[in-house]
C-alpha positions in Angstrom: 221.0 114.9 68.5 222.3 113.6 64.9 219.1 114.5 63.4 219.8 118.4 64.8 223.5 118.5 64.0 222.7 117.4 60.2 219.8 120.1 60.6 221.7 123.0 61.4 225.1 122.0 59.5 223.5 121.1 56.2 219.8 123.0 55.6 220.0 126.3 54.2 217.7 127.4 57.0 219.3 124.9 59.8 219.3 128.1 62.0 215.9 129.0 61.5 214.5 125.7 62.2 216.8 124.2 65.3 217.4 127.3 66.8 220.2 127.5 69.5 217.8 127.6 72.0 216.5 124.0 71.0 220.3 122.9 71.0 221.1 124.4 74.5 217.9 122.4 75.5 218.6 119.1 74.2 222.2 118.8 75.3 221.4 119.8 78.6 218.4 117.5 78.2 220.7 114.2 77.1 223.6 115.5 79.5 221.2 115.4 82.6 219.9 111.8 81.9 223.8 110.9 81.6 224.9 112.5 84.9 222.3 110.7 86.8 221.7 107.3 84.4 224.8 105.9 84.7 224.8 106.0 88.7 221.4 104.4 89.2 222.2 101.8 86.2 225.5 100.8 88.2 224.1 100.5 91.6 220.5 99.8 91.4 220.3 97.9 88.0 217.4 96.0 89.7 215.7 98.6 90.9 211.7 98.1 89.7 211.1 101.9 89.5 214.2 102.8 87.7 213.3 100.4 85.0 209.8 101.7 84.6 210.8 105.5 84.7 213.6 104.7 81.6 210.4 102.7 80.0 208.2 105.5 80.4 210.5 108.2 79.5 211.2 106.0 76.2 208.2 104.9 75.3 206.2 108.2 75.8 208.9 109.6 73.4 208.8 107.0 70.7 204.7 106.7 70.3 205.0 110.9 70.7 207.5 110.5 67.4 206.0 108.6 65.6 202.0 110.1 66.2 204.0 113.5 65.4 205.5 112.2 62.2 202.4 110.7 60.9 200.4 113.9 61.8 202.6 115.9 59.4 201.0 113.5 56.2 197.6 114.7 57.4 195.6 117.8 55.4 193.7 119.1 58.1 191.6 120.7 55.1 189.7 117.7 54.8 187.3 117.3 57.8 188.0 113.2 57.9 191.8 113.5 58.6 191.5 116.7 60.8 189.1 114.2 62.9 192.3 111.7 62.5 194.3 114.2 63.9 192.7 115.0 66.5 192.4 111.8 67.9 195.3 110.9 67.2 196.7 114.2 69.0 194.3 113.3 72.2 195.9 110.0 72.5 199.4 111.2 72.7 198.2 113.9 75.1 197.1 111.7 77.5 199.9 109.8 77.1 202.2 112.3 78.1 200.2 114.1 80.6 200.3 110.4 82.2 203.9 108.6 81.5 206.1 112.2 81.6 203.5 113.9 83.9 201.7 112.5 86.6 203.4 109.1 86.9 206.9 110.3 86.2 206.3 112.5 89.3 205.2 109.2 91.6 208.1 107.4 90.4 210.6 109.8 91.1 209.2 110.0 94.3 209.4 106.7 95.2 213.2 106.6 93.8 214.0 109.9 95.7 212.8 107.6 99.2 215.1 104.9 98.2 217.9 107.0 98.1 217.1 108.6 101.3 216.6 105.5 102.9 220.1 103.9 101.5 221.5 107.1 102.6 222.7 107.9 99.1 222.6 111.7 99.6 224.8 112.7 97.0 222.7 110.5 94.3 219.5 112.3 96.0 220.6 115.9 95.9 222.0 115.4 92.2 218.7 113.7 91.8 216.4 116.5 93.3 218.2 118.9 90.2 217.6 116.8 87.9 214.4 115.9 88.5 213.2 119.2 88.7 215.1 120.0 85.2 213.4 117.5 83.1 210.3 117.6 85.1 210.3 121.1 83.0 211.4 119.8 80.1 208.6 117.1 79.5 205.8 119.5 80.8 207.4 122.5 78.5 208.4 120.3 75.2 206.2 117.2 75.5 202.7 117.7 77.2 202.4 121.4 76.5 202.9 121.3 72.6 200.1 118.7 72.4 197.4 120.2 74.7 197.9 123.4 72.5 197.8 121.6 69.3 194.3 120.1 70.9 193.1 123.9 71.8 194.2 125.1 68.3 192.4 122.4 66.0 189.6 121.3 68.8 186.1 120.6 67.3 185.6 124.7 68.8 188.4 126.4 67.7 188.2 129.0 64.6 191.5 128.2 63.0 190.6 125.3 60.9 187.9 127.0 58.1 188.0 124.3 55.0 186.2 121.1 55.4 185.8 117.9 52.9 182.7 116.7 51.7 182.3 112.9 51.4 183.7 113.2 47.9 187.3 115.2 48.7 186.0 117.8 47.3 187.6 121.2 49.9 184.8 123.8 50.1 185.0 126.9 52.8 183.0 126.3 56.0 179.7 127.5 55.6 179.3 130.6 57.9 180.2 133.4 55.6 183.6 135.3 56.5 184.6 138.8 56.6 187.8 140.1 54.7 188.5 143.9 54.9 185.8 144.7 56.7 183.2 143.5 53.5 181.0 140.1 53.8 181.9 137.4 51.2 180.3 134.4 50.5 182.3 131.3 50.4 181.8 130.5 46.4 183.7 134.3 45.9 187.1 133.4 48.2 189.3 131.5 46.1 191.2 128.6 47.8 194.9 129.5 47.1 194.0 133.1 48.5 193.4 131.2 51.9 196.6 130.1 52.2 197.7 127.1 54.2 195.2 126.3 57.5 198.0 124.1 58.9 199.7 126.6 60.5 
């Protein structure tokens, strides 16, 4: 939240980049885990399951982070660090579509059946809401992003054209492309006029 404060009250282009949307999301993202956290922590501090669904909500986050940050130092021009990125990418894809997907879903579950059975209904009802909530929020903002990040720069997809030979040197792919409608080899397209492949 600091990080997207800073953003939007300091960068030129802080609206551009965190986009109120993101800030609706977030708060009501942080809010959530507040309105339900504090409950559980006080009641069922020993509680196996709750421990393990904060880990994994953590955890997931920080190795997602950090993989994301490091991804960002990569040239996916060069075939050797595209391959780096998209292992590194398929990594952190399964582990979200495992700690905030499939296993978050079995854990709150199993908390949702201790409530019942303690006959906490108002934790469970407030529970349902928020599980449901951020249930969207890691499919829509954390296993989504990288399964289309794996689709975009797959060892298949089209939108990665410069590879590296084994000396760094960047040369176009060699299936020849059309611009405008005529054929060009790859020695007439100039590298600058192809622009960044990244995005």
């Amino acid at each position: 939240m600091a990080d997207i404060v800073i953003t939007r009250s300091t960068a030129i282009d802080g609206k551009e980049r965190v986009p109120d949307t993101l800030v609706m999301i977030m708060s009501i993202h942080h809010s959530m885990t507040l309105t339900l956290g504090l409950p559980l922590v006080m009641k069922y501090r020993q509680l196996r399951t709750l421990h393990l669904l904060t880990f994994n909500l953590q955890w997931a986050a920080a190795l997602a982070i950090s993989a994301n940050e490091y991804c960002k130092t990569l040239d996916l021009k060069n075939q050797k660090q595209l391959w780096t990125f998209r292992i590194v990418n398929g990594i952190c894809f399964g582990i979200m579509a495992w700690m905030r997907g499939i296993y978050w879903l079995f854990l709150c579950a199993k908390l949702h059946m201790r409530l019942l059975e303690d006959e906490e209904y108002t934790m469970m009802c407030v529970g349902m809401v928020i599980y449901t909530l951020i249930t969207g929020f890691n499919v829509m903002l954390c296993i989504y992003p990288f399964g289309k990040k794996m689709m975009k720069f797959g060892p298949r997809s089209k939108n990665v054209e410069l590879v590296a030979l084994d000396e760094g040197e960047l040369v176009l792919d060699d299936v020849v492309k059309k611009e405008g409608g005529v054929r060009v080899s790859p020695s007439t397209s100039s590298l600058m006029e192809k622009g960044d492949t990244c995005n």
